[in-house]
DODRENSE-610069 format. One record per residue (C-alpha): x, y, z; residue number from 0. Coordinates in pm, 1 decimal, m for minus. Layout:
- X,Y,Z,NUM
...
END
This chain:
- 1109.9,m1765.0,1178.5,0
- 784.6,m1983.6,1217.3,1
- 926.5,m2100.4,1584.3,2
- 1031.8,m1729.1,1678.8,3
- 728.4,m1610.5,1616.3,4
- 512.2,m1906.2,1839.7,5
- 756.5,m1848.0,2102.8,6
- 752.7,m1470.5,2130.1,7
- 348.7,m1525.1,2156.5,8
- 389.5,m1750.6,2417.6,9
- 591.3,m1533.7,2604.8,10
- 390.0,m1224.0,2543.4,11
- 34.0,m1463.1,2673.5,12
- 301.6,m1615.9,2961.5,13
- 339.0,m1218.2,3081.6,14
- 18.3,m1110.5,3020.8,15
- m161.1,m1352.9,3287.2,16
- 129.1,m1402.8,3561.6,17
- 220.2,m996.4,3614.1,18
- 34.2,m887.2,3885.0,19
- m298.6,m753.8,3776.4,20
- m181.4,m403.5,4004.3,21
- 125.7,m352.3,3773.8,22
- m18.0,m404.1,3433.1,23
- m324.7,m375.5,3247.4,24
- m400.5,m565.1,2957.5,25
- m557.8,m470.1,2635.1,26
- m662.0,m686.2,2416.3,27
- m854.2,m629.4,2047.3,28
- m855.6,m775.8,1703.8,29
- m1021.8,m807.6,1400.9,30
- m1160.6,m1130.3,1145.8,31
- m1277.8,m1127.8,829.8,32
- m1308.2,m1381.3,580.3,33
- m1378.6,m1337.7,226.1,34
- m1547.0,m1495.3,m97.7,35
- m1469.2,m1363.6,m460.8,36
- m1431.6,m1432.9,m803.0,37
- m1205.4,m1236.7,m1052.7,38
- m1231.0,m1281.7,m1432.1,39
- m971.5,m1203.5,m1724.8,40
- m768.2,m996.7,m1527.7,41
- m500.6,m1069.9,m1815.8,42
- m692.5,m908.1,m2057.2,43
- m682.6,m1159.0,m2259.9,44
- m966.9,m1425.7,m2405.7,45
- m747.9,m1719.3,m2235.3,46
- m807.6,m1746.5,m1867.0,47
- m582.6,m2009.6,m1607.1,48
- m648.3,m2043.9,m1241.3,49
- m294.6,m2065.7,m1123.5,50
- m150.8,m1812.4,m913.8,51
- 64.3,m1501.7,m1065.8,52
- m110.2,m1544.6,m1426.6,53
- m407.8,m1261.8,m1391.7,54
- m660.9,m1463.6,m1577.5,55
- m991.9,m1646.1,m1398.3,56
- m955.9,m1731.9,m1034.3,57
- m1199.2,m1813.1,m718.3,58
- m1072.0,m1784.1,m361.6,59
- m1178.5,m1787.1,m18.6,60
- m961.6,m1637.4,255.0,61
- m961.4,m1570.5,608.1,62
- m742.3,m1332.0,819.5,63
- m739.0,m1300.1,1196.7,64
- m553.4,m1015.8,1375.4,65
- m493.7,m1033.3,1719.8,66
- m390.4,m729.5,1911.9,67
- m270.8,m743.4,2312.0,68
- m102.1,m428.8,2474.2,69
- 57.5,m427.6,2788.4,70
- 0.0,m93.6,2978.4,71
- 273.3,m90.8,3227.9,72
- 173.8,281.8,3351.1,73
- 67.4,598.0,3201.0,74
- 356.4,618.8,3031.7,75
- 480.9,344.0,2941.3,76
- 310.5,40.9,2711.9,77
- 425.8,m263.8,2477.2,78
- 202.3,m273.0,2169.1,79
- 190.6,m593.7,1968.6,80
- m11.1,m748.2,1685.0,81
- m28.4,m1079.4,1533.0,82
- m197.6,m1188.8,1199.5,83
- m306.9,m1576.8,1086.7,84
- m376.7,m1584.9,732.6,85
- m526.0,m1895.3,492.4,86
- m621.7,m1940.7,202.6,87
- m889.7,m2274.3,228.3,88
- m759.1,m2547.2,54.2,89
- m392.7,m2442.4,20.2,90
- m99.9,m2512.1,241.3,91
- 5.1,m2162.1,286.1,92
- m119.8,m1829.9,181.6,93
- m19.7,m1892.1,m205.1,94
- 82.3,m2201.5,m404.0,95
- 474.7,m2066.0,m395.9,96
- 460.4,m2065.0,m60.2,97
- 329.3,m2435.5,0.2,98
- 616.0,m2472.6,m265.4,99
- 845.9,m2318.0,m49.5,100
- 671.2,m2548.6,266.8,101
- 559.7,m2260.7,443.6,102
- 239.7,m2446.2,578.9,103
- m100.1,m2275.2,649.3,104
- m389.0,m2350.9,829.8,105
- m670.2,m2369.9,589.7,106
- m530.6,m2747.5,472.1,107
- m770.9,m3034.0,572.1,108
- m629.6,m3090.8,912.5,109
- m563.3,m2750.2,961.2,110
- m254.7,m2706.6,1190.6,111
- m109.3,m2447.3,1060.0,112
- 226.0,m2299.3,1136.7,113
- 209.5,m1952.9,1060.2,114
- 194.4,m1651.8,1262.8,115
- 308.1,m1288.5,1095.8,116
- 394.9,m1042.1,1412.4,117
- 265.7,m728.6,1229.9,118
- 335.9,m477.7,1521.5,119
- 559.8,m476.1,1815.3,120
- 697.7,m162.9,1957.3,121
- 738.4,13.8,2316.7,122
- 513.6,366.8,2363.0,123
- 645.5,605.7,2619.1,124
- 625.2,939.1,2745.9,125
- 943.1,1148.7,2836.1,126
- 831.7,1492.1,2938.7,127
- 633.5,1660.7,2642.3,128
- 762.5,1404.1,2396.2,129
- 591.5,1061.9,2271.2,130
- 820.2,833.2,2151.7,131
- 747.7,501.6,1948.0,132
- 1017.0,272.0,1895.3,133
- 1043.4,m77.6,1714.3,134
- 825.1,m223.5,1415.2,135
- 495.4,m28.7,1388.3,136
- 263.8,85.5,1129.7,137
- 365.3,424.6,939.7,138
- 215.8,640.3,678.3,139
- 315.2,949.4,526.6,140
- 125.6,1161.3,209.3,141
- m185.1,956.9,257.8,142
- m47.8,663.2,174.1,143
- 53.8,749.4,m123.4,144
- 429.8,756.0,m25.7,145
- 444.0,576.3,256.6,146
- 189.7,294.3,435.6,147
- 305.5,19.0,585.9,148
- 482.4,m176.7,914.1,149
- 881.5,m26.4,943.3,150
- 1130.6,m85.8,1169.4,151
- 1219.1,247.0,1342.4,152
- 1140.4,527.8,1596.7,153
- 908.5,826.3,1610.0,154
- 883.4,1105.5,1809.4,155
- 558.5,1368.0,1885.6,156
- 638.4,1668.1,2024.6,157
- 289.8,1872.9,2133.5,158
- 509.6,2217.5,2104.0,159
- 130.4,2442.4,2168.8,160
- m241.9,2293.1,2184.7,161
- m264.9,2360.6,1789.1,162
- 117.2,2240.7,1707.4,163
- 237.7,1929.5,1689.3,164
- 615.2,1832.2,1606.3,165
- 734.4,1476.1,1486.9,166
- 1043.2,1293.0,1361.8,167
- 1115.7,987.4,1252.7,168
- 1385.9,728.1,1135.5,169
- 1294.7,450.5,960.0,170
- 1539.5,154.4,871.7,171
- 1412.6,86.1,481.2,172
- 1662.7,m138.9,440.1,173
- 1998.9,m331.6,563.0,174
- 2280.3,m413.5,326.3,175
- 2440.2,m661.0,620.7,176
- 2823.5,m623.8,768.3,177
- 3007.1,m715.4,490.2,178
- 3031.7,m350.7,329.4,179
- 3068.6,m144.6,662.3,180
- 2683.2,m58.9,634.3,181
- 2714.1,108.9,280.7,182
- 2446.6,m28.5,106.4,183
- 2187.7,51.4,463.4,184
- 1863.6,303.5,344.3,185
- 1797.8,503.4,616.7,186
- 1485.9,758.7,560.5,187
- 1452.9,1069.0,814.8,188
- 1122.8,1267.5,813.7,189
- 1013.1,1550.7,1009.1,190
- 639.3,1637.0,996.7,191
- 466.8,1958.1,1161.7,192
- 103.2,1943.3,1229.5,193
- m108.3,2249.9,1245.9,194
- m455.3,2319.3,1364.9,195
- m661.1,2597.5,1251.7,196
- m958.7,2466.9,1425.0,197
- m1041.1,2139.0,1546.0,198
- m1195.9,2070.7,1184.7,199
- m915.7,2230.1,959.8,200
- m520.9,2149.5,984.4,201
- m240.6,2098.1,757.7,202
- 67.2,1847.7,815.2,203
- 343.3,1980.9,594.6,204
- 632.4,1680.7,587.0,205
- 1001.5,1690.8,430.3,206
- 1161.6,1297.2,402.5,207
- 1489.1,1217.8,295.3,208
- 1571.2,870.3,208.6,209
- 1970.0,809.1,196.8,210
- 2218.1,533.9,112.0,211
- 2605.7,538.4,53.0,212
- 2598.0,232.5,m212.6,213
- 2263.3,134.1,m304.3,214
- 2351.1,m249.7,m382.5,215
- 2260.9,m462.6,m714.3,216
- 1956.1,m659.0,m480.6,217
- 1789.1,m289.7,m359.0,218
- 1869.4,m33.6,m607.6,219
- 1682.9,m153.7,m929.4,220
- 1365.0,m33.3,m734.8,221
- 1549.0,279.8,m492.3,222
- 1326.8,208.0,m208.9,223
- 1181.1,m138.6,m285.0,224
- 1181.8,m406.0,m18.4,225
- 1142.4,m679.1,m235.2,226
- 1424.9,m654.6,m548.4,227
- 1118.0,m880.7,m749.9,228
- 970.5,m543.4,m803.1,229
- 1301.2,m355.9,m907.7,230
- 1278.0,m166.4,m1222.4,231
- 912.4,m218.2,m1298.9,232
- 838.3,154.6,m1258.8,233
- 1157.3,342.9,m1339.8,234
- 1312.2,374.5,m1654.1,235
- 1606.2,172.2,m1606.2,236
- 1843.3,116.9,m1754.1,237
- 1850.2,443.0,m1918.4,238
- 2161.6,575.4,m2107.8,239
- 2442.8,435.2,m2020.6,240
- 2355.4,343.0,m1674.1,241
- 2475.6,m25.6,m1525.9,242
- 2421.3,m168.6,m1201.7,243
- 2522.1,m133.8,m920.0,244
- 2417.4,208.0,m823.1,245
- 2634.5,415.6,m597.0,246
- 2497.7,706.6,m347.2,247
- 2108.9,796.0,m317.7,248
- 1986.3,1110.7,m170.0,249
- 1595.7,1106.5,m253.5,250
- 1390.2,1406.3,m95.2,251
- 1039.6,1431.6,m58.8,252
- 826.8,1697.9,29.9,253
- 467.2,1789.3,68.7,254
- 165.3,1849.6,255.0,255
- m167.5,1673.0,348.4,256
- m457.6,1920.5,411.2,257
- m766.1,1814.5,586.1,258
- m1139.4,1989.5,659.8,259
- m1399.4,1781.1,778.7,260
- m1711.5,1899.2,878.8,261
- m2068.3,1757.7,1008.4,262
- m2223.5,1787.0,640.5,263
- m1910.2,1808.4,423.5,264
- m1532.6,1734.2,424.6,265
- m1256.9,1844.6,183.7,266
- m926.5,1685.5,180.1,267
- m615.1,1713.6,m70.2,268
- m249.7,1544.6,m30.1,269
- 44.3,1661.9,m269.3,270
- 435.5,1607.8,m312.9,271
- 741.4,1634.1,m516.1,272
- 1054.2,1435.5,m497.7,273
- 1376.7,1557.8,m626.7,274
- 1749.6,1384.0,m591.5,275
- 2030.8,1191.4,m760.6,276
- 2099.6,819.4,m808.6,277
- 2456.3,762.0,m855.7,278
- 2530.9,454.2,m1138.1,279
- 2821.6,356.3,m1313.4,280
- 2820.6,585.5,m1650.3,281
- 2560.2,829.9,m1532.7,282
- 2438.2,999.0,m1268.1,283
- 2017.7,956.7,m1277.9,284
- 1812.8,1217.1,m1174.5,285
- 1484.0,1239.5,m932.4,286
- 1173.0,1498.1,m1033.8,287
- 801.4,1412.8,m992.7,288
- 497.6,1489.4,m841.1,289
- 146.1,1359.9,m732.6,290
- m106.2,1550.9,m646.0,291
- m498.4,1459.8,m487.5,292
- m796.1,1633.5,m363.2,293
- m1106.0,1449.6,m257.8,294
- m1440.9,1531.7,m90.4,295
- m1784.7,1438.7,17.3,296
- m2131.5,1602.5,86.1,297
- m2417.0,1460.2,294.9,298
- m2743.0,1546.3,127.7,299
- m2970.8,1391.6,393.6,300
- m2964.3,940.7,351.6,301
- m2727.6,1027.2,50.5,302
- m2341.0,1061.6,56.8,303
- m2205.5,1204.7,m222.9,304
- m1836.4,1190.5,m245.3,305
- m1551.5,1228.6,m547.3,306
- m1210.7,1243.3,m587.8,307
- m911.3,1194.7,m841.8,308
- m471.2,1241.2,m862.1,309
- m261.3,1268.6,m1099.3,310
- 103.4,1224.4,m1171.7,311
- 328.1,1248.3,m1426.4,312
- 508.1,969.1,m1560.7,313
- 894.4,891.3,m1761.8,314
- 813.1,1130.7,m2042.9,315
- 1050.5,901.7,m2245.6,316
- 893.8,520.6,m2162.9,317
- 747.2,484.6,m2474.9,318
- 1074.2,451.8,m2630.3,319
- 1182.2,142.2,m2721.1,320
- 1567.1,172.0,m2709.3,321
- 1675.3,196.6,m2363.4,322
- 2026.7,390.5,m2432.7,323
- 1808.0,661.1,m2574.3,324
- 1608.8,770.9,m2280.6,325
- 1738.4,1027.6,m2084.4,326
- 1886.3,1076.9,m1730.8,327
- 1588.0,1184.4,m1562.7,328
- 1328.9,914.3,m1307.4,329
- 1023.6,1103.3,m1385.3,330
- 757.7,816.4,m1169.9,331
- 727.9,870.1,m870.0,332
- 966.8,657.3,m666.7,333
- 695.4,512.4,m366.3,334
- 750.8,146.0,m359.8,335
- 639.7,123.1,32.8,336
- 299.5,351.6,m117.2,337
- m27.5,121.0,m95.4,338
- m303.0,391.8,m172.5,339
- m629.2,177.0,m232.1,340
- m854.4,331.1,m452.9,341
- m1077.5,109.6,m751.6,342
- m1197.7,m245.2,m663.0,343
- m1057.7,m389.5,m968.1,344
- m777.9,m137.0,m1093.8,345
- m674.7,29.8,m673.5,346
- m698.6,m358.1,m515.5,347
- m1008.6,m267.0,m307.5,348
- m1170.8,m503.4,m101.2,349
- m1095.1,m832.5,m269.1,350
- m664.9,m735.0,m309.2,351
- m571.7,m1081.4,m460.8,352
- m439.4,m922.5,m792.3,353
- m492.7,m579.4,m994.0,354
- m530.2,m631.4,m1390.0,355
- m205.8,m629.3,m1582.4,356
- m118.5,m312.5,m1706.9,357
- m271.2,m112.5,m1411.0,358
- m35.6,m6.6,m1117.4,359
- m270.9,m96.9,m855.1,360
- m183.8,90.0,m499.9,361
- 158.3,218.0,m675.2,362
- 47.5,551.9,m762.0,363
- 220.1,649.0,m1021.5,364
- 242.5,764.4,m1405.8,365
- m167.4,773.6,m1388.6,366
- m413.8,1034.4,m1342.5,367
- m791.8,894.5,m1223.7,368
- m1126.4,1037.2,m1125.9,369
- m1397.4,888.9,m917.0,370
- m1719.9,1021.4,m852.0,371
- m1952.3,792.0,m606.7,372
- m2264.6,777.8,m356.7,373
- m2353.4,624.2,m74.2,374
- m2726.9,558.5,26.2,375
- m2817.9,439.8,419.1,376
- m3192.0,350.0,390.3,377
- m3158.9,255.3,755.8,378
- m2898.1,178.6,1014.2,379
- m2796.3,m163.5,918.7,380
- m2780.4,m157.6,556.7,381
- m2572.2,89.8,323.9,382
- m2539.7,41.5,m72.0,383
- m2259.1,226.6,m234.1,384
- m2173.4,298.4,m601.9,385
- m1856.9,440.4,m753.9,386
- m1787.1,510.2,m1088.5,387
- m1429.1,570.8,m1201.5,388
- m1229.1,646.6,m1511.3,389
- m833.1,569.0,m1532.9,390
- m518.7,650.2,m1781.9,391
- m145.3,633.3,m1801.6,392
- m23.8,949.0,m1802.9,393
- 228.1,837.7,m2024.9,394
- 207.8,587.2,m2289.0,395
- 316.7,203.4,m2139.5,396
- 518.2,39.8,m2442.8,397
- 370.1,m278.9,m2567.4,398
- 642.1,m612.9,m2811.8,399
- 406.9,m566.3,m3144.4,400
- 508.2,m835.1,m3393.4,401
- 280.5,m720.4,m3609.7,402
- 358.9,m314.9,m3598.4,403
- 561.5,m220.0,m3880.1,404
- 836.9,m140.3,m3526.4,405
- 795.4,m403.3,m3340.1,406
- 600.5,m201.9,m3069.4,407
- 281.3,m26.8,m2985.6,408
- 175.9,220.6,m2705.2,409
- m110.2,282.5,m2528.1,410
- m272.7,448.7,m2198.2,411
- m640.8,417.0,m2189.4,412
- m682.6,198.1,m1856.8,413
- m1057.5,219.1,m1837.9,414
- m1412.9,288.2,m1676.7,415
- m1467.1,89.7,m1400.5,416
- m1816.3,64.3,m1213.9,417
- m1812.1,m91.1,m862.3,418
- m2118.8,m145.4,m598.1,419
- m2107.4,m257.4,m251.6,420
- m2399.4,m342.1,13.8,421
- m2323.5,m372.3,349.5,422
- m2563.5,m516.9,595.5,423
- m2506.6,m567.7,998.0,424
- m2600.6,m938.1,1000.7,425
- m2588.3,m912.8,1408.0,426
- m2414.4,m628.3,1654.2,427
- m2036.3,m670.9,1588.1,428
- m2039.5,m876.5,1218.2,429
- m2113.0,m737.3,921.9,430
- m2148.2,m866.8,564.1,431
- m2053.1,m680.2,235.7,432
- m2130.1,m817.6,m105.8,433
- m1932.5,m616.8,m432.9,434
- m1954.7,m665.0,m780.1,435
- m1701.4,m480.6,m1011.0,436
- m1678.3,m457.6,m1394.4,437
- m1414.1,m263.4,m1577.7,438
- m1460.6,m104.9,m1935.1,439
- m1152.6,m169.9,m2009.1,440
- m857.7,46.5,m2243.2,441
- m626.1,m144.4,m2440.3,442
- m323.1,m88.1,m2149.2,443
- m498.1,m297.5,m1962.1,444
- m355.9,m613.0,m2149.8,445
- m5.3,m773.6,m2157.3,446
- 29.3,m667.6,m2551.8,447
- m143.9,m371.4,m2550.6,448
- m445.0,m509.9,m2723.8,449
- m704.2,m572.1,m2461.6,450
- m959.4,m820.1,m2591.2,451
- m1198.7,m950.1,m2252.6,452
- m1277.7,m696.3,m1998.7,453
- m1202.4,m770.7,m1634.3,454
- m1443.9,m835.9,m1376.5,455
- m1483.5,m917.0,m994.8,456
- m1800.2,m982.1,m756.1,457
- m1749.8,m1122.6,m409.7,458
- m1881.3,m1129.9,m41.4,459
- m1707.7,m1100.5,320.9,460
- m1793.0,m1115.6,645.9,461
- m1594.5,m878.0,937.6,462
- m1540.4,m842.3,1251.6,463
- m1412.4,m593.2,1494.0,464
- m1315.1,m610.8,1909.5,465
END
């Protein structure tokens, strides 16, 4: 993979600079940023380690490089592509598994790394009224909150009137190989309208439907997870009498996002359901849940105020010990490919190394949260921003209690959290953000459900856009 992906970036540079300058334009852009943080008993616990996966004490500094080039082959026609070099200074690879694994990186002494990630790399055309994107490019559906990431697939934009706009997609979540005549493939289909009111005001109602003939042992555990190490860790399997493997999955997903933004004030909210079935050996498992969001800000002269909070149900039945007594029904939200960034510490934020155990991090689910914040510009290079939020389960997380008179314990409370950030334009193109984060933290945020250190996180970085 490591030689693929140096080769197809020679080519792409080999292109760029021998096509005739008439017949192509090139674009290039990119971004940099490198970052350095501390985090501090992100376990929960009194007992802190250093090594990676165990949420306790750790300092890191990372850099990331993005590279962009598009080739613009004629109005309508272009190749987009995007690299990204990440390190980790001091470690052979991005994490201590992968040095393991000898996946080398370049922030080693000697440096001479070997790994390049191609992010992006898709055609853009034009056919008539249409826009069509086709190949691995970045998607997101319900405000990330669903869906935000790179997939492999195709979109098209219809512009049906000045105010309308039309689009469809298929997206290739996953494929199950040729040994089962494509049976265990997850193919999701969306179709999204977009509607303007006004140039400030529009809607974008969107119906997906994620389908698979035999969702296989590896995939189904998480219905729409792309890596099986995360299968089960937010559904309620197994529930009664269910076994692996699963058979068909018809998951549906509907919603709107809604969005008014104005020269003084904005208002924006995002909600869904999801209904469908999950075939499995002994019992057929039901889909219903729902998220819903709203958020806004004011300008009150040098002062931004801005707030906002979601909520969504969780498993009503989680808390329950016995697995062959829950019921039939996957109450969480099922958005594995979802990465909706909210708290430093408890939504990843800036420094996205780790979230504290117990919180779901960008997996929005079985939580409800509320966030109200300001931002103050005293003058054009420097902006200080505070944000104050408060988070729970929705539905108590089960906790192994040797000491309860069951065995178990449950709790919710996740916490108050408190995070600033100052941003200051060193020179004209880099800027440099410090952020300190403390969380107040609720007993779920522990891996017994007895939270005894409260987690904190303060860190700088320095970015780069071009």
């Amino acid at each position: 993979m490591k030689k693929f992906a140096i080769l197809a970036l020679a080519a792409l540079l080999v292109v760029a600079f021998t096509v005739p300058a008439a017949a192509l334009e090139n674009e290039f852009g990119g971004y940099w940023r490198t970052r350095f943080y501390q985090m501090g008993h992100f376990n929960g616990e009194k007992t802190s380690s250093d090594v990676l996966g165990e949420q306790g004490n750790y300092r890191l500094v990372d850099t990331r490089t993005r590279l962009y080039y598009t080739a613009k082959i004629n109005d309508n026609l272009k190749l987009v592509n995007k690299f990204e070099f990440d390190a980790t200074w001091g470690a052979n690879g991005w994490s201590r598994a992968a040095a393991a694994a000898g996946n080398k990186g370049y922030g080693t002494p000697g440096a001479d790394g070997a790994n390049i990630e191609i992010k992006n790399s898709y055609a853009d055309f034009n056919t008539g009224p249409v826009n069509w994107t086709v190949g691995v490019q970045p998607y997101v559906l319900f405000r990330s909150f669903y869906i935000d990431n790179d997939d492999a697939g195709l979109i098209g934009r219809w512009k049906v009137l000045d105010n309308f706009v039309l689009a469809g997609s298929w997206l290739k979540a996953y494929d199950g190989g040729s040994g089962d005549g494509n049976n265990s493939d997850v193919d999701s289909y969306t179709l999204t309208g977009a509607f303007w009111f006004s140039e400030n005001i529009s809607i974008k109602p969107s119906i997906s439907w994620a389908h698979s003939s035999q969702v296989d042992l590896t995939y189904g555990g998480g219905v729409l997870a792309p890596d099986p190490a995360v299968a089960g860790t937010y559904n309620n399997l197994p529930v009664l009498g269910s076994t692996l493997p699963f058979g068909q999955l018809d998951l549906y997903t509907y919603g709107f996002d809604f969005d008014a933004d104005f020269d003084n004030f904005g208002i924006w909210a995002t909600a869904f359901g999801q209904t469908g079935s999950i075939d499995a050996t002994g019992q057929d498992l039901d889909v219903s849940a729902w998220l819903a969001a709203i958020g806004g800000n004011v300008m009150l002269g040098p002062v931004e105020l801005h707030a906002q909070g979601f909520y969504s149900p969780g498993d009503d039945d989680t808390d329950q010990p016995d697995p062959l007594l829950r019921d039939d029904k996957l109450e969480n939200v099922q958005a594995p490919q979802g990465s909706y960034y909210w708290a430093e510490i408890m939504g990843y934020g800036m420094f996205d190394w780790a979230v504290p155990t117990g919180s779901p991090g960008d997996k929005i689910f079985n939580i409800w949260a509320a966030n109200i914040g300001a931002t103050f510009k005293p003058m054009d290079k420097l902006s200080v921003t505070a944000d104050l939020w408060y988070a729970e389960r929705e539905n108590d997380v089960l906790y192994v209690d040797p000491l309860s008179p069951t065995g178990f314990r449950t709790e919710s409370t996740l916490g108050t959290e408190l995070d600033v950030k100052v941003t200051y334009q060193l020179v004209e193109g880099l800027n440099l953000d410090l952020v300190g984060a403390y969380l107040w933290a609720g007993d779920a945020i522990s891996v017994d459900g007895n939270n005894q250190e409260d987690p904190y996180e303060f860190g700088a970085q320095l970015s780069l856009s071009f």
